[in-house]
Each structure stands twice: as structure tokens, then as C-alpha cells.
C-alpha positions in Angstrom: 0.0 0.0 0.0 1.2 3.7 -1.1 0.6 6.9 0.7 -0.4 10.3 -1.1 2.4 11.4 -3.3 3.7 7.7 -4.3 5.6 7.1 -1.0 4.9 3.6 1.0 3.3 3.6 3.8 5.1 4.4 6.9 6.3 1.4 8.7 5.1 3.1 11.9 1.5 2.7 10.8 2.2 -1.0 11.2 3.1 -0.7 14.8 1.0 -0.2 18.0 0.9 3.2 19.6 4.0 4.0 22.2 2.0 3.1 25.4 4.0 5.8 27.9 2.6 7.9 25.5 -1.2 7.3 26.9 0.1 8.4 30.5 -0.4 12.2 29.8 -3.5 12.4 31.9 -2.5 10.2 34.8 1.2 11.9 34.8 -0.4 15.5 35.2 -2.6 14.1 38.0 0.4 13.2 39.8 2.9 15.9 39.1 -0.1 18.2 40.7 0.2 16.2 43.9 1.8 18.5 46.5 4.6 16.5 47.7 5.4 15.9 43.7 5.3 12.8 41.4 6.7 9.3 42.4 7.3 7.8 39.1 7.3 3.8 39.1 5.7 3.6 35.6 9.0 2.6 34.0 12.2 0.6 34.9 14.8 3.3 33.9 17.7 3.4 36.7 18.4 6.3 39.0 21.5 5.5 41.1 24.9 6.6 39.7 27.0 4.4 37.7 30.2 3.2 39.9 33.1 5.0 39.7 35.0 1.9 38.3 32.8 1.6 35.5 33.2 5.9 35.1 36.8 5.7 34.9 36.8 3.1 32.5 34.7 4.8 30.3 37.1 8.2 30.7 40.2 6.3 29.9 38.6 5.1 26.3 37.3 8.4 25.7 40.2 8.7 23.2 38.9 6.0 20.7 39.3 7.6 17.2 38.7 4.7 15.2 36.0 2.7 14.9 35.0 0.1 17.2 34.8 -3.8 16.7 31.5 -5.2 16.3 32.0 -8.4 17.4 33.4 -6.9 20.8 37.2 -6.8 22.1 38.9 -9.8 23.5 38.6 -8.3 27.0 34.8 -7.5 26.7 33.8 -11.0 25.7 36.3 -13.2 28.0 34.6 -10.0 30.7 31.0 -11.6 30.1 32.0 -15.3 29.8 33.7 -14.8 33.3 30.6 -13.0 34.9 28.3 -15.5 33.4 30.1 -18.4 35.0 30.7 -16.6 38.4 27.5 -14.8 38.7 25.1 -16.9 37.3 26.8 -21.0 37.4 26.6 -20.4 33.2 29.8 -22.7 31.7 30.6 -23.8 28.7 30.4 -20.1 26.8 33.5 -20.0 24.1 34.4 -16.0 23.8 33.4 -16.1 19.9 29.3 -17.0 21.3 29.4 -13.7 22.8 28.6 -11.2 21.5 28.0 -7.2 22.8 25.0 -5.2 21.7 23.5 -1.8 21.8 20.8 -2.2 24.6 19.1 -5.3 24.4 16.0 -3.2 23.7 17.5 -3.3 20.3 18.7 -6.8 19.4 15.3 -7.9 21.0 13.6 -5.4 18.4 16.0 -6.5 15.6 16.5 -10.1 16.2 13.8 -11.7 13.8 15.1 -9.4 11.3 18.2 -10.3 11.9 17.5 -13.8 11.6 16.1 -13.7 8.1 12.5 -13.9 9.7 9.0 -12.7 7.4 5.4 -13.6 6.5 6.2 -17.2 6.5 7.5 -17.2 10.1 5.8 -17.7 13.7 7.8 -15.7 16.6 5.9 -16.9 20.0 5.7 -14.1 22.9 4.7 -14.6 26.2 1.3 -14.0 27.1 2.7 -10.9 29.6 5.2 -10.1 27.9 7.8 -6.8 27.0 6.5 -4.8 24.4 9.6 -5.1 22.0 9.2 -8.8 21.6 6.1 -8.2 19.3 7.1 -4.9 17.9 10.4 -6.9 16.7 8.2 -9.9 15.3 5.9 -6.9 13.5 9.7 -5.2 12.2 10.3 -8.7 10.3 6.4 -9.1 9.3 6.6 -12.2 10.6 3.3 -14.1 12.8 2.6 -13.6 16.3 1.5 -16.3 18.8 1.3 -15.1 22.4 1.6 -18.2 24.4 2.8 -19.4 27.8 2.4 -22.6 27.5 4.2 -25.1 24.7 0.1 -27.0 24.4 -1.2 -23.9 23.0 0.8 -23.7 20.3 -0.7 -27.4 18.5 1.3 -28.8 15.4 2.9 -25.3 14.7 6.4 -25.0 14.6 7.5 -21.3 15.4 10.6 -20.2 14.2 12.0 -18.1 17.7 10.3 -18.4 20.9 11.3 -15.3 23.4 11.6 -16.7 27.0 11.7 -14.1 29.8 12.8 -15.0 33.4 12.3 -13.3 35.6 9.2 -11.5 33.5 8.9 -8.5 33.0 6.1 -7.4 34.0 5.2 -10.0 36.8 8.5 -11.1 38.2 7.7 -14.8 38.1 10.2 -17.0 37.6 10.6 -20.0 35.7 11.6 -23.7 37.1 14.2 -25.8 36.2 11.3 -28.5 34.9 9.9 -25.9 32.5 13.1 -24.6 31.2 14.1 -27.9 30.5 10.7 -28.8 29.1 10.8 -25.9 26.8 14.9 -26.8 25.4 13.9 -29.9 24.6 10.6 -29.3 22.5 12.4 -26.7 21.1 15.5 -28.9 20.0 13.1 -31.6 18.4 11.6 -29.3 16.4 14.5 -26.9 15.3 13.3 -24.0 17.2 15.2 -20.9 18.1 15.1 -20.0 21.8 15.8 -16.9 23.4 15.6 -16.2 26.6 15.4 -12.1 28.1 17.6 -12.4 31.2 18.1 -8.6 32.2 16.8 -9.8 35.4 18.5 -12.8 36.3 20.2 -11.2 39.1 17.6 -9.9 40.9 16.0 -13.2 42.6 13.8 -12.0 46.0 11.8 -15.3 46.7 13.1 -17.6 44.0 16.6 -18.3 42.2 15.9 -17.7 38.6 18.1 -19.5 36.0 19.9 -18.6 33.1 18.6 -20.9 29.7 22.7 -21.5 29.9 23.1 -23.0 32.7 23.7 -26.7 33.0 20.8 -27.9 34.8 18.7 -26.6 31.7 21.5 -27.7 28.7 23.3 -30.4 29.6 26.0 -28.2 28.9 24.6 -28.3 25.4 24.0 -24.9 24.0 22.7 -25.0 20.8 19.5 -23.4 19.7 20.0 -21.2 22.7 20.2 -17.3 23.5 20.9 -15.7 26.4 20.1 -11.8 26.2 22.0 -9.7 29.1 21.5 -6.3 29.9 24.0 -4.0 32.0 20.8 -1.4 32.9 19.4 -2.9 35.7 22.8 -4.6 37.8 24.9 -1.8 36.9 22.6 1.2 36.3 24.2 1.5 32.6 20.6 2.4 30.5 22.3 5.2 29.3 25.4 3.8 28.2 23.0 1.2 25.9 25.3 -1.7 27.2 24.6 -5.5 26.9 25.2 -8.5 25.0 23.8 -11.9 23.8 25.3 -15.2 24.2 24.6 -19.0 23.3 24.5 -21.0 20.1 27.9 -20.1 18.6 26.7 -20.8 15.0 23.7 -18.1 15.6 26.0 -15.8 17.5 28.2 -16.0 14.3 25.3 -14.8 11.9 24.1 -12.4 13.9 28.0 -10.8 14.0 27.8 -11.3 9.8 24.6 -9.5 10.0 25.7 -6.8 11.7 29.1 -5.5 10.7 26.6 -5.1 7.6 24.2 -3.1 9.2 26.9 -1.1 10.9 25.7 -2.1 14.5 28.7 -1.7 16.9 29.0 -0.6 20.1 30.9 2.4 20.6 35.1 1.1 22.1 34.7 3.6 25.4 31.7 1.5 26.1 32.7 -1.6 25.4 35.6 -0.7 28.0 33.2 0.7 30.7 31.1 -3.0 30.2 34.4 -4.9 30.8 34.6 -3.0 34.2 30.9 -3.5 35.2 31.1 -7.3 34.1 34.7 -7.8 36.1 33.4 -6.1 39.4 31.1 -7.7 41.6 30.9 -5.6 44.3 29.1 -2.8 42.6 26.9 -5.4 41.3 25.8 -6.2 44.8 25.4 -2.9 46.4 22.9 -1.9 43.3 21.1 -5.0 44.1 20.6 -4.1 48.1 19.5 -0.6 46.9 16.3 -2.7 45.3 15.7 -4.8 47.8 15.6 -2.6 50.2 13.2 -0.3 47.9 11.3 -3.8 47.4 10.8 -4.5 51.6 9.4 -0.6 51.9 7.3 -0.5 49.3 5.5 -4.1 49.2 4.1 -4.0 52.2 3.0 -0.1 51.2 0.8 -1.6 48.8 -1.0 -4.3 50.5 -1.9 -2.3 53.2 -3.0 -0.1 50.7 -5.6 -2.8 49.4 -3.5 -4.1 46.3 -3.1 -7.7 46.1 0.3 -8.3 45.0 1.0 -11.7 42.8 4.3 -13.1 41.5 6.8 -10.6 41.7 9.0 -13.3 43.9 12.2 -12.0 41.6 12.9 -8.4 38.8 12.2 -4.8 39.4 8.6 -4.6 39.4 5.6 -5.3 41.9 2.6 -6.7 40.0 -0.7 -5.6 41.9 -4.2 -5.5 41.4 -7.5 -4.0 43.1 -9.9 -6.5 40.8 -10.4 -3.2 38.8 -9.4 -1.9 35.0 -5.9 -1.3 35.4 -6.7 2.2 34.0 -8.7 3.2 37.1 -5.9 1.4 39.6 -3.3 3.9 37.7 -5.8 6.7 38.1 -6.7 5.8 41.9 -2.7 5.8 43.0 -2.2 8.9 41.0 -4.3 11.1 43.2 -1.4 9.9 45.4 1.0 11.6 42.9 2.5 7.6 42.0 2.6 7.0 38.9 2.6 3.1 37.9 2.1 1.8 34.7 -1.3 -0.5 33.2 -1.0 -3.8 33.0 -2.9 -3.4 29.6 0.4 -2.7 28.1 2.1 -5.9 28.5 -1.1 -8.0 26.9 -4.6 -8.9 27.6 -4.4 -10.6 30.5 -3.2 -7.7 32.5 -6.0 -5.6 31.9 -6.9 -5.9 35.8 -2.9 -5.6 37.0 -0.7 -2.5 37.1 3.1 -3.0 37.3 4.6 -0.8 40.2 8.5 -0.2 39.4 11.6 -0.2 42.3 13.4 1.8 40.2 13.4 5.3 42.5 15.6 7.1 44.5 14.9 6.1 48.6 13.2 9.1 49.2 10.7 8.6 46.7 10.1 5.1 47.4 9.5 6.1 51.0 7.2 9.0 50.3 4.9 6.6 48.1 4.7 4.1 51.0 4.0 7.0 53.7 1.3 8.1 51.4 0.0 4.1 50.8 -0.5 4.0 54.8 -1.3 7.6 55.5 
């Protein structure tokens, strides 16, 4: 189809509408509030970024040329070490690594990358991160929204996304259903990749990496890992992460991308090497949620909310039994500003999702509201 003047269609028309974008109304009711807006609507970090990492990034600043896409030697051994340390993940060679520019943008890129269109079946889960069907939608390829591997019948998708812990709800996924899903997915010749930009952030449950041994036999083919620096080392705006797994599938996305120019700029890729070889950062940014998590929880239940998963991630996933629309209206008046569970798929149309991601003060000003 052509637009007036001869041009095609713009390939935003195929996409759905930004959802932040439908906060305006609730955002102005609780920027009026008169102790000012708690924003929990979305997961973007606010602590600094340690000095370690800083100083990393300042002694790359002089990088005139251009930067290796498939990563530096130190940036991939860097993510092979924390994977292994951090998570029990062995078995990674250095070459199945490889460094992107935010995960938000492989995830968006990644059936495109792989070849995917009109033929193909990407499955999302029924909750799920927007980007996962607005990358599907990129390619043109079919969308199945499905939680379960029943649902999907005699299909055989092309990539199914995993996300533990999910975004929205926090729930994890077992060992039994991980493994359940690898090996469907290795009979058929199905893609897996698995969202891990939470993994580190377990509260009531260990989540597992698709990686790690208990899930692959140390087998990991048909596998991706996706791993984002934003959340454990407060890097969103450094656009820092990388995906790792199935070295033959690591290798065409690489092929891909020194085509498409995707690289990730050499002072970055030497601040990642620092946030991936220090721990200790790691875990203070991780205390800073939970103790945001053990103020504000309890805020909302005795607010009324009825809180369900969220045993693991940055989010709190509550519900009042109401459209989530009136939920983000009712806790607005309260000048908190939480996002509609609408936005994540259809079975969140009663749920909001409540971030952690706010500076102490903030986090205890919503809760002294919540009990006032």
C-alpha cells in the first residue's frame, strides 16, 4: 500500500501506539500532587553508575577509530567470566558472545536479523515486554502469544522469546519448565531466546539462566541468552549488553551486523568490561532494590492491592480486581505513577506493574502516602 504522493506507507503505521505515551492524563494528576510525582511507571535506573565503571569509560574516551562489532577480546572473555561466576553459566566460548546496543535493540532486531517474514511464527509470552512483538511486527513475521508449549498445537514457530524473571510480573521459571521448553524446542529446530536482564535480581526464588547446565546439559545450541547492563549496573544510558549461546547463531548475527553497521561504541565496550569484572558494585545496586522492594511491598498491600508473582525483577505486580486504567488513576491522586498492565497483553487488563526503580526518598514518600 502507497501513501499520497507515491511514497509507502510508513512502517510506523504498522506498529501499535508507544503506550508511555497514553500516561499524559494520569502523569499530570500526579505531578499536581503537592509532595510531587513518584514515578514507578517505567524501569529506567536512577543511582549513579560506579566510579570503576566511570573511569573506565574516561580512559577510552580517546577512541578515534571505529569500534569492533564483534566486541574486544577483554569485553567477551569479561561476560564469559561474569556469566560463569554470577550466574553457574559454563561452557560459553568467547566467539558465542557477543556485545549489543541495549538489548532493547537486538530484541527489536532479532527476527530481522535472523532472516524472519510472513512465512514465520515468533511466540511471545502471554505478559510479555512490548519489544518482543514490535520486533516480530519489524520482520512481518506471525505472532502467537503463548505461555504454555500446548497452546501452540502442530505449529512449529521459528523463535520463541523466554523471559525469566518476566517483565512485568516477576515470576520465575523452574528448572522442569526450562528444560521442558529446550527440549521441544531442540526436536523441532526452534530458536530459543531467553530475556535475562533480570536474572540477578532473585527475592523469593533463584531464577536460572537458559545456559546454565541444569537446563543444557551443557549443550548450547538453539540457545540465546540476552544480558543487559541497565538494571545490575545502572548502565541504561550507556546502551550496554550482549547476547550469548549457540555459537553458530551468534556468528550470523555478527555477519549481519558488521553489515548493518551495529557496533557498540570502544569507550563503552571498556566501561562493560569493568561493570562485568566487578562484583561488588553489582551487589550494592542490588541491596539498593531490595531494600526499595521491603518498603514499598508492604505499602501496597496495606493499601488494598493484592500483589501476585513478583518473587524475583524490578517490578511489583498488583491488582485492586479493577481496569488497570482506574488502579493507575486511583494511585495517582497519590501523585505515584505506575504503569497499566494493559500494556504488557490482555491478561493484564486488571494488574498495574509498580517499578523499584526510584531514588529512597521517593520510594518512602509513596509508601507514607500508601498507609497515611
Amino acid at each position: 500500500m502507497t501513501a499520497r504522493g507515491g511514497l509507502r506507507q510508513p512502517r510506523s503505521a504498522s506498529l501499535p501506539a508507544f503506550p508511555w505515551d497514553t500516561l499524559a492524563e494520569a502523569t499530570a494528576l500526579a505531578r499536581a500532587h503537592p509532595g510531587g510525582i513518584v514515578d514507578l511507571s517505567v524501569g529506567t535506573p536512577v543511582d549513579p553508575v560506579a566510579p570503576v565503571i566511570r573511569d573506565a569509560l574516561a580512559a577510552a574516551s580517546s577512541s578515534p577509530g571505529y569500534p569492533t562489532t564483534a566486541g574486544t577480546p577483554a569485553l567477551r572473555e569479561a561476560a564469559v567470566n561474569a556469566l560463569a561466576r554470577r550466574y553457574g553459566v559454563s561452557g560459553v566460548a568467547a566467539d558465542a558472545v557477543l556485545p549489543v546496543i541495549g538489548t532493547k535493540e537486538l530484541i527489536a532486531w532479532l527476527p530481522t536479523l535472523l532472516g524472519l517474514g510472513p512465512d514465520d511464527v515468533v511466540v511471545v509470552p502471554e505478559l510479555a515486554y512490548p519489544t518482543y512483538e514490535v520486533g516480530a511486527r519489524l520482520a512481518g513475521t506471525q505472532i502467537i502469544r503463548a505461555d504454555s508449549l500446548t497452546q501452540l498445537g502442530p505449529q512449529k514457530p521459528a523463535l520463541v522469546y523466554l523471559n525469566s524473571p518476566s517483565n512485568p510480573t516477576g515470576k520465575v521459571l523452574g528448572v522442569d519448565h526450562l528444560r521442558k521448553v529446550v527440549g521441544w524446542a531442540r526436536e523441532r529446530g526452534v530458536l530459543v531466546a531467553s530475556d535475562e536482564c533480570y536474572l540477578g535480581l532473585g527475592w523469593e526464588a533463584e531464577p536460572l539462566s537458559v545456559l546454565h547446565p541444569s537446563i543444557t546439559d551443557g549443550d548450547h545450541t538453539g540457545l540465546l541468552a540476552v544480558h543487559s547492563l541497565s538494571k545490575t549496573s545502572s548502565l541504561a544510558g550507556y546502551r550496554a549488553g550482549f547476547v550469548a549461546g549457540d555459537q553458530n547463531v551468534v556468528s550470523e548475527l555478527l555477519a549481519v551486523r558488521k553489515h548493518a553497521g551495529m557496533m557498540v561504541p570502544t569507550p563503552v565496550q571498556a566501561a562493560m568490561v569493568a561493570a562485568l569484572d566487578d562484583d561488588e558494585h553489582e551487589r550494592k545496586q542490588r541491596a539498593r532494590y531490595a531494600r526499595r522492594r521491603e518498603i514499598l511491598l508492604p505499602a501496597l498491600r496495606s493499601a488494598g492491592l493484592t500483589v501476585e508473582n513478583s518473587e524475583a525483577g524490578l517490578y511489583l505486580w498488583a491488582t485492586r480486581g479493577e481496569p488497570c486504567r482506574e488502579t493507575v488513576a486511583w494511585l495517582a491522586q497519590f501523585g505515584i505513577l505506575v504503569a497499566p498492565g494493559e500494556f504488557y497483553g490482555a491478561r493484564g487488563t486488571k494488574h498495574v506493574r509498580v517499578a523499584l526503580t526510584a531514588t529512597d526518598e521517593r520510594i518512602s514518600a509513596a509508601a507514607q502516602r500508601l498507609t497515611a
